[in-house]
C-alpha positions in Angstrom: 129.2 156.5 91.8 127.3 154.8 89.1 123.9 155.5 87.9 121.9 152.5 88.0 119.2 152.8 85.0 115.6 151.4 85.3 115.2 147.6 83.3 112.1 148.9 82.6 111.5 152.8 81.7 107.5 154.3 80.5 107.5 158.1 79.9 103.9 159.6 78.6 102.8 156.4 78.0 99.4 156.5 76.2 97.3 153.5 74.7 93.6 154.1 72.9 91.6 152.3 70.9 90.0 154.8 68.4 88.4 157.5 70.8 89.1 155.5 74.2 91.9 155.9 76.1 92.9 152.9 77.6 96.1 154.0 79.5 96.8 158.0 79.7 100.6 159.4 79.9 101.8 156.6 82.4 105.2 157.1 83.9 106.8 153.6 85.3 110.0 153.0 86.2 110.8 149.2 87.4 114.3 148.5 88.7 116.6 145.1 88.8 115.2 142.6 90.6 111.7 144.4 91.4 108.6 142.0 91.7 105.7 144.2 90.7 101.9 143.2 91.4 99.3 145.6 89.0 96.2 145.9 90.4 93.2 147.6 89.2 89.5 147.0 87.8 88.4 145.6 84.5 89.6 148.2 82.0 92.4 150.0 84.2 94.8 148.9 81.5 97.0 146.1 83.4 96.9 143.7 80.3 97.1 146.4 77.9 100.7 147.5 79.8 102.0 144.4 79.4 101.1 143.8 76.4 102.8 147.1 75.3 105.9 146.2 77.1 105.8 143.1 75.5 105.9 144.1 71.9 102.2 142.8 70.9 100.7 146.1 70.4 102.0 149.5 69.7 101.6 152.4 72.2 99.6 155.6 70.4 102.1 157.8 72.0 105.2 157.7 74.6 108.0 155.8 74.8 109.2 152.3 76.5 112.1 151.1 76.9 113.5 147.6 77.9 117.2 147.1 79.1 118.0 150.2 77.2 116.1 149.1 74.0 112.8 151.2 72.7 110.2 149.9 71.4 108.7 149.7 68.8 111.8 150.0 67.0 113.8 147.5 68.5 111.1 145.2 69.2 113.8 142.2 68.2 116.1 142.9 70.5 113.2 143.6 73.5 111.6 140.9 72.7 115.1 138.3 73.5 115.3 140.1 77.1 111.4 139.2 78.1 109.5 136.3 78.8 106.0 136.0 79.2 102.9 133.9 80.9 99.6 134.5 79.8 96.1 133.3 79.7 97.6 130.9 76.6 100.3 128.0 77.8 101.8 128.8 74.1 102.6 124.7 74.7 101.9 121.6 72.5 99.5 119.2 73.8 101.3 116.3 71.5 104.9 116.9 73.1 106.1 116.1 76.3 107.1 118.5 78.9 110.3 118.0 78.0 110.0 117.9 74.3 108.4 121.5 74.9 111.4 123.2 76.1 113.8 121.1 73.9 111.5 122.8 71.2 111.5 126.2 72.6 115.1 125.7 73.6 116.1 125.7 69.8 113.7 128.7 69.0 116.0 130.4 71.5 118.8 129.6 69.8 120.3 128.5 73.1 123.7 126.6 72.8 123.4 122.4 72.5 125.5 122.4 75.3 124.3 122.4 79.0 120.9 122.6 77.0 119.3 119.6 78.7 121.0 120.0 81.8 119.5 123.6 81.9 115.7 121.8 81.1 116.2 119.1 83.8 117.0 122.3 86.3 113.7 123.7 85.3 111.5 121.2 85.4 112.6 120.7 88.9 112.1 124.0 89.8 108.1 124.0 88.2 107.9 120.6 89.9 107.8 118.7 87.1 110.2 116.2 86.9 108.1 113.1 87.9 105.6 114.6 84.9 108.9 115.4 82.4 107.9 112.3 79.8 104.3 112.7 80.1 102.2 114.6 77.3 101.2 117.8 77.8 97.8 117.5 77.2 97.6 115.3 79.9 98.2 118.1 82.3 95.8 119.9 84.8 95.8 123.3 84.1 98.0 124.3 86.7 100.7 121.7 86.0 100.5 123.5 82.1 100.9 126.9 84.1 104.2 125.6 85.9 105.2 124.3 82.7 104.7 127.6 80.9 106.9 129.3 83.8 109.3 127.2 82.9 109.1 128.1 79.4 109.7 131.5 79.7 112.6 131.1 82.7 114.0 129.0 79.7 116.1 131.8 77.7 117.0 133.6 81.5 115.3 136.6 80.4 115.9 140.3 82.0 112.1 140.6 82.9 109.0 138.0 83.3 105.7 139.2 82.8 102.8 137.3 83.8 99.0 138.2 82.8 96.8 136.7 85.2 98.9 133.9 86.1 96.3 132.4 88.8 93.2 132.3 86.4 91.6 128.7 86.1 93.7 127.4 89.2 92.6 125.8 92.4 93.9 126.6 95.6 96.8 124.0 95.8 98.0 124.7 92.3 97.7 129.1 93.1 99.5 128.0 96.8 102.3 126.4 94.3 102.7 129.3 92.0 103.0 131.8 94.7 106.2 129.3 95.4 107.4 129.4 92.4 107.1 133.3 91.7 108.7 134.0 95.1 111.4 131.7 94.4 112.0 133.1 91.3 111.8 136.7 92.6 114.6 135.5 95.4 116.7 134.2 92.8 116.6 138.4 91.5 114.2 138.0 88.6 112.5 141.3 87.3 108.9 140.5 87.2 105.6 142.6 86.1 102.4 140.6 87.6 98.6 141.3 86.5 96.1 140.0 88.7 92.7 140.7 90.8 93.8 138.6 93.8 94.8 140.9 96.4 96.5 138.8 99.4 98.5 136.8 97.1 99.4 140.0 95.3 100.7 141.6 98.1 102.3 138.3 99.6 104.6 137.3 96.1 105.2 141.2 95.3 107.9 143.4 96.8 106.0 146.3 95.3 102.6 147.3 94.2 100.8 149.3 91.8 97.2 150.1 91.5 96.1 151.2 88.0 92.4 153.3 87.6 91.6 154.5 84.6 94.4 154.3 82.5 96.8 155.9 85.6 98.7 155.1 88.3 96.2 155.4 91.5 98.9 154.1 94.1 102.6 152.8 94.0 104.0 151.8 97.3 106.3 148.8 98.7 104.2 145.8 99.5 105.9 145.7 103.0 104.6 149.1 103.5 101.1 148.2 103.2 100.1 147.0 106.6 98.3 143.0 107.4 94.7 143.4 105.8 94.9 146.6 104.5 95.6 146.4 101.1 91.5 145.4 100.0 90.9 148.9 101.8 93.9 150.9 100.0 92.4 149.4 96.9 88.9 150.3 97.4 90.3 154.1 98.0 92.5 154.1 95.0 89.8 152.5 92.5 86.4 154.2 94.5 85.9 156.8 91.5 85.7 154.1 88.3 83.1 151.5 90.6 81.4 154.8 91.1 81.0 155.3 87.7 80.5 151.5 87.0 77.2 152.2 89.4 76.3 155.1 87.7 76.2 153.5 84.5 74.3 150.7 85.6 71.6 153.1 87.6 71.2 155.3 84.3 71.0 151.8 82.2 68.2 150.5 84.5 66.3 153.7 84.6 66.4 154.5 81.0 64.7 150.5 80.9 62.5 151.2 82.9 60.5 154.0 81.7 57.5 153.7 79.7 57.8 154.1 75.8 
């Protein structure tokens, strides 16, 4: 029988910044073809994962590992198995759609041939091809977002990770991404996705993961979580840190409030 290994594997996973602890001895294991939504409050570390995973920052102790790689210390070869959308497009404004990923085509060192044949497939896919000659900076911010997917997709990477992908969109635009990401997740794509919007959370991911304070507060199948339930699983899993948030806030207006 063979072992199938984890394309993503966290042991004792800790992140701080001087003497706060942004993520505390998180284990994660993510699996082939695994769409993962992370869910949390502001400061439950969702970003800060991915960014680790990603190579952008270095963990303060514990180990990740990529498709067998480590980092830090094979950050290179991490690095060629991951793709990544985040709050920046990372595109040119002066290029053309399709002048991006002929650019970023050659930073992958992918081969000349089946090259543009590979871009004309993606831009499909994003739904750009009516858009493909037109400068970037002419795009809506969701047609940049799309265009960004299709930057990363570009090198056929092991895992996606997307930070936020939905910020700045309107409905049609987030109705279009949730096409794209499911699309992409049927196709057997490994995907990591941060974001605060619950019902498309739990309608793109096959699994989900809520993060509070650093750990992991719930990790469950998204079909497992039953219609409308999710907001009230969340509220459960996160109730201790908005308890605190309140606290703080009571102690902050009290302390203003008293007389000098």
């Amino acid at each position: 029988m063979t072992e199938t290994r984890p394309v993503v594997a966290i042991r004792g996973l800790v992140k701080a910044y001087g003497f706060m602890p942004v993520l505390r001895q998180l284990d994660l294991d993510v699996m082939h073809g695994e769409c993962v939504a992370l869910l949390g409050p502001n400061g439950s570390g969702k970003s800060t994962l991915l960014k680790l995973i990603a190579g952008l920052t270095k963990p303060t102790a514990g180990t990740i590992e990529v498709g067998g790689w480590q980092m830090p210390q094979e950050a290179h070869a991490v690095r060629a198995q991951l793709g990544m959308v985040s709050h920046q497009s990372l595109l040119y404004g002066n290029l053309t759609a399709r002048e991006n990923l002929r650019f970023f085509a050659r930073l992958y060192n992918l081969p000349r041939q089946g090259r543009d044949a590979r871009i004309s497939d993606l831009l499909e896919q994003v739904g750009l091809t009516r858009r493909a000659e037109s400068l970037v900076r002419t795009f809506s911010r969701g047609m940049q977002q799309r265009l960004s997917i299709a930057r990363a997709l570009l090198p056929q990477p092991h895992v996606l990770l997307f930070d936020e992908p939905y910020s700045g969109l309107d409905q049609d635009a987030a109705a279009m991404l949730d096409e794209i990401l499911i699309q992409t997740h049927r196709d057997g794509q490994t995907m990591l996705i941060s974001t605060h919007l619950l019902e498309r959370a739990q309608h793109t991911a096959s699994r989900v993961i809520i993060l509070n304070r650093g750990r992991i507060a719930l990790d469950t199948p998204a079909d497992a979580i039953p219609p409308n339930q999710l907001a009230i699983q969340y509220a459960a899993a996160t109730s201790d840190a908005q308890q605190a948030s309140t606290n703080t806030n009571t102690e902050s207006t009290s302390q203003t409030e008293q007389p000098a």
